[in-house]
C-alpha positions in Angstrom: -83.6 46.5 -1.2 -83.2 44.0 1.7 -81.8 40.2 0.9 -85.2 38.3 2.0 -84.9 34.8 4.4 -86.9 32.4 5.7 -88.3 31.9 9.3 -85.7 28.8 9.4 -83.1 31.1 8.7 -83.1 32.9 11.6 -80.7 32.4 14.9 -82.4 29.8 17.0 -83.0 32.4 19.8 -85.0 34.6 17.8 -87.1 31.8 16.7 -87.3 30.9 20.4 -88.2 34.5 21.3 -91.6 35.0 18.7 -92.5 31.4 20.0 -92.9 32.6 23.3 -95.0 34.8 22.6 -97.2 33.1 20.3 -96.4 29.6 21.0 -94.8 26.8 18.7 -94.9 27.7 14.6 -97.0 24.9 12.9 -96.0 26.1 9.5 -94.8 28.8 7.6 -96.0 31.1 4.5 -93.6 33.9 2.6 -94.9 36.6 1.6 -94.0 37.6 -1.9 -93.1 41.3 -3.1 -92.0 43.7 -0.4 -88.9 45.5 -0.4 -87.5 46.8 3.5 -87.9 43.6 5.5 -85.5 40.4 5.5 -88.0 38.7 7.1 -92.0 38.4 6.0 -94.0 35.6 6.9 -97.1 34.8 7.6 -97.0 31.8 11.0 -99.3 29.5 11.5 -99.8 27.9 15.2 -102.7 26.1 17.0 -104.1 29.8 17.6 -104.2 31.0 13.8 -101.8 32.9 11.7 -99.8 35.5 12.5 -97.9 37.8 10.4 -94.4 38.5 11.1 -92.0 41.0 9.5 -88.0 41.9 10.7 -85.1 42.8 10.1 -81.6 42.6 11.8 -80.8 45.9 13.8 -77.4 46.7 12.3 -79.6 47.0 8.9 -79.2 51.1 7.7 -83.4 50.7 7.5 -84.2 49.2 10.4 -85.4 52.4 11.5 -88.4 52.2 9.5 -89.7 49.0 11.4 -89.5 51.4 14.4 -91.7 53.9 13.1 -94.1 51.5 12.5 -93.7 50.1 16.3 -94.3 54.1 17.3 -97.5 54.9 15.3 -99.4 51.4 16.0 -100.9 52.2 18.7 -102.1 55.4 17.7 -104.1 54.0 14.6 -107.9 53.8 15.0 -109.0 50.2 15.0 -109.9 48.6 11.5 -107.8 51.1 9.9 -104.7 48.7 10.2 -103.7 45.7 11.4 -102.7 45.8 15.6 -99.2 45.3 16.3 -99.4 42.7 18.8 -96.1 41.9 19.5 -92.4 43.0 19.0 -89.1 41.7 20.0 -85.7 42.8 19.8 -82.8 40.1 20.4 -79.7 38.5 19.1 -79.1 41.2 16.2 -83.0 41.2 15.0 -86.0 43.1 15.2 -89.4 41.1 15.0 -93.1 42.6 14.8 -95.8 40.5 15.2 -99.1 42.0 13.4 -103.2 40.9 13.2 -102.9 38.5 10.2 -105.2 40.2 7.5 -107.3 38.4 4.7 -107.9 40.4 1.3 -106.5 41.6 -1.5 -104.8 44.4 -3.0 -106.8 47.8 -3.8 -108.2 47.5 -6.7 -108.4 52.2 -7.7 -109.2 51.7 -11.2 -112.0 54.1 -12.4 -114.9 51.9 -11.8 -113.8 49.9 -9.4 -115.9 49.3 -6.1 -112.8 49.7 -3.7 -112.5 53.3 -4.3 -115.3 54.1 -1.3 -113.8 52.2 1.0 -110.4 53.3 0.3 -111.4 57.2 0.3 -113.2 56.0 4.2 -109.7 54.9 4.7 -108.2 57.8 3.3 -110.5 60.0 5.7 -110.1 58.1 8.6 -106.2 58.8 8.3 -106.6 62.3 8.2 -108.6 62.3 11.5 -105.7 61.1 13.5 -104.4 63.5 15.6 -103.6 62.3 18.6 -99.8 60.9 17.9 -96.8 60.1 19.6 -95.1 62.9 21.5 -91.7 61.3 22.4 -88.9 60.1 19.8 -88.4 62.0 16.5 -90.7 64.0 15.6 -91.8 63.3 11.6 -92.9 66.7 10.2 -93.5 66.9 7.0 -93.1 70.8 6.5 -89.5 70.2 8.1 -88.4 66.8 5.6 -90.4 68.5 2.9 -88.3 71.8 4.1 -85.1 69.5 3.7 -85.5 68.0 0.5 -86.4 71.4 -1.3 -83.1 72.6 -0.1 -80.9 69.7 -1.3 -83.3 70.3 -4.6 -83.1 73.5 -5.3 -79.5 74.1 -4.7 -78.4 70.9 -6.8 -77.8 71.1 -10.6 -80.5 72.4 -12.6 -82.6 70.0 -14.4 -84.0 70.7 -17.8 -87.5 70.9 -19.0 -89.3 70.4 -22.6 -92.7 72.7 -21.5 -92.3 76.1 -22.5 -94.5 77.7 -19.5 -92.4 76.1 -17.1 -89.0 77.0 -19.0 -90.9 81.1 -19.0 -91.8 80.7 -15.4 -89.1 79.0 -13.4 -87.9 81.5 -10.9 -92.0 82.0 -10.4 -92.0 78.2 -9.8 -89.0 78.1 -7.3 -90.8 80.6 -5.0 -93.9 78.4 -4.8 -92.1 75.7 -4.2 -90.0 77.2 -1.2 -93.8 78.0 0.4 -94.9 74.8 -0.1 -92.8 73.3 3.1 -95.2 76.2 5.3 -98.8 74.8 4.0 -98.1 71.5 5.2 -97.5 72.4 9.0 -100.6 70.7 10.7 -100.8 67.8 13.8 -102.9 65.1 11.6 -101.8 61.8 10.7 -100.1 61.3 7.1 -99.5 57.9 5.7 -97.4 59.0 2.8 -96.8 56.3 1.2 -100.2 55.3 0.0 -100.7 52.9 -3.1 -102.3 49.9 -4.0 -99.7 46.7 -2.3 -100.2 49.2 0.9 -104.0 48.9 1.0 -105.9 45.6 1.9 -109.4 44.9 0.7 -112.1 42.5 2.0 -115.1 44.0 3.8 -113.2 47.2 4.4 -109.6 48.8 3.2 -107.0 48.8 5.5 -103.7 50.5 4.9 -100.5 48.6 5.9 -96.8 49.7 6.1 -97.0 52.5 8.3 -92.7 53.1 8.0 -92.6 56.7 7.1 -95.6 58.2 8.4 -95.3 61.7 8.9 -97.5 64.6 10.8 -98.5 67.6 9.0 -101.6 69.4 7.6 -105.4 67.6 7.6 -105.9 67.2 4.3 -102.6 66.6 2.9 -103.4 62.5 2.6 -107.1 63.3 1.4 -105.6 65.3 -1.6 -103.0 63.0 -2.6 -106.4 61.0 -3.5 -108.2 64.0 -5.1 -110.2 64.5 -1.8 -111.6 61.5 -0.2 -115.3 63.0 0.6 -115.5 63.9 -3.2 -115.0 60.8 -4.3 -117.6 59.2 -2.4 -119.9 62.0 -2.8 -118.9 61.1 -7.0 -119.8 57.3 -6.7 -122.8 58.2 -4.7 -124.4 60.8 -7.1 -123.6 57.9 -10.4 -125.1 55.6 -8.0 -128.4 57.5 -7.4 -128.7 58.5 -11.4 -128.8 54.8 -12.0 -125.6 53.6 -12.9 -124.1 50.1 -11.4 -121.8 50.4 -8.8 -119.4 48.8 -11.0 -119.3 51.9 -12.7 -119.9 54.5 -10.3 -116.3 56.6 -9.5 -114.9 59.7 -10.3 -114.6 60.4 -14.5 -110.6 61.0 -15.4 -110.2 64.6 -14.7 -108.0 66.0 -18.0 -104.7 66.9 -17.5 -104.4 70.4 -16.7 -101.8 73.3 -17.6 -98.9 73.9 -15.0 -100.7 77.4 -14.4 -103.6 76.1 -13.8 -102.1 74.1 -10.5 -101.0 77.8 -9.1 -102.7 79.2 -6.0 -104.2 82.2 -6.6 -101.9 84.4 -4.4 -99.8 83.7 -7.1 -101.6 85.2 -9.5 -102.7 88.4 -11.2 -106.0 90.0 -11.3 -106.8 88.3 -14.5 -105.2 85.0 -13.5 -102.0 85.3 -15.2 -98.7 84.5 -13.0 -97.0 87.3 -10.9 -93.6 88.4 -12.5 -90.5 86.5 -11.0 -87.3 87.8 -12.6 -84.8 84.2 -11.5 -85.0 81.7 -13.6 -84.0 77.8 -13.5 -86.1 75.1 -15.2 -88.7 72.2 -14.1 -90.2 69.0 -14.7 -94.0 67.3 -13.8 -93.3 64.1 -11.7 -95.8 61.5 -10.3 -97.6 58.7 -12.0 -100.8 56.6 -11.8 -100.5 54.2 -9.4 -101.3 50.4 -10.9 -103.4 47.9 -9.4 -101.3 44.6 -8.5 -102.9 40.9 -7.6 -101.9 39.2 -4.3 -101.4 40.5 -0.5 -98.3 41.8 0.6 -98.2 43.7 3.9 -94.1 44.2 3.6 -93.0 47.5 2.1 
């Protein structure tokens, strides 16, 4: 969590520095939430707004405004908002970005931003032509990592008795998992609501820890982006409002139930593993916020 300032705050030369490229700062709008910027501010001069977001380059996560600077110029146009601009001097970085009107996603079920983000969602997944130079953001490989430190930490407990039964079974999966997300397309990875903008399209902002890995991997996350229009689409046609068009809550399903089938029997009951550890589900809804914050 970065300590957030104000535009006055900063050293006079940096000021000087985005003014030069944008010419002199009429006035000056914070932007509220965000969490990895120390600067986020929407500037206002006799050309229109700009957004502007920094942070100074001895910060331990400054690295994550560079990522963004990388992937930019790779991102199809209306997807996200153009970096027009960065600068780098006295002890801070600066990006200058297309100033975007809208709100946050609204992926309620119901709601009638749910086909435009899933057009998003699809249009991420069709990137593929990415930056070649600089570190190279795998996900099988950070995915790779974190299993590791994971699986060789302390074991964790777990209150589900299949999961308890089948832990060694589990901890096999879970070590192949890294492999089916090799892949060259575009992954976002960080996709929730304060991340997507909504007026006559969804954009997706915050681009800091985009990875590259397997088509499909984003799309999924968001229980497949073509079904979910195919979903609103189908409601739409048997005479429902659009209000009310989107996918139905899918029920919760067993831990077995999410196993490929490689890792099953003939009769669909889980291969024998003899190891055993123990698990726990993770993830969450996301929730729908009010207001636009382009910071992460």
């Amino acid at each position: 969590m970065t300590t957030r300032l104000a535009w006055d705050d900063l050293p006079t030369a940096a000021k000087q520095a985005v003014e030069d490229r944008i010419g002199q700062v009429l006035k000056t709008e914070s932007t509220p939430g965000g969490r990895n910027s120390e600067l986020s501010e929407t500037l206002w001069t006799d050309q229109g707004p700009v957004f502007c977001k920094g942070i100074s380059t001895d910060s331990p996560i400054s690295y994550m405004h560079r990522n963004e600077i990388a992937v930019n110029p790779f991102l199809p146009a209306g997807l996200a908002p153009r970096l027009l601009w960065h600068v780098e001097t006295v002890g801070w970085l600066l990006l200058g970005y297309e100033h975007l009107s809208g709100r946050h996603a609204d992926l309620s079920s119901g709601s009638e931003d749910l086909p435009l983000v899933a057009e998003a969602v699809t249009r991420i997944g069709e990137v593929v032509d990415l930056p070649t130079s600089g570190v190279q953001r795998s996900m099988s490989d950070r995915w790779g990592h974190a299993l590791t430190r994971e699986l060789t930490s302390s074991p964790f407990t777990t209150s589900d008795p299949w999961c308890a039964a089948n832990a060694g079974l589990l901890v096999e999966l879970a070590n192949r998992a890294p492999s089916y997300m090799d892949g060259s397309s575009l992954i976002h990875s960080d996709l929730n609501p304060t991340n997507i903008v909504v007026s006559d399209r969804a954009q997706v902002v915050d681009w800091a820890w985009w990875q590259i890995g397997r088509r499909g991997s984003t799309r999924h996350t968001w229980s497949s982006a073509s079904s979910l229009r195919a979903t609103t689409r189908n409601r739409q046609r048997a005479g429902h409002s659009s209000s009310t068009a989107s996918h139905r809550p899918r029920p919760r399903r067993s831990p077995r139930s999410l196993l490929p089938r490689s890792a099953c029997g003939s009769e669909g009951s889980p291969a024998p593993h003899r190891s055993r550890t123990s698990c726990s589900p993770v993830g969450a809804p996301p929730q729908s916020v009010t207001g636009v914050d382009l910071d992460g």
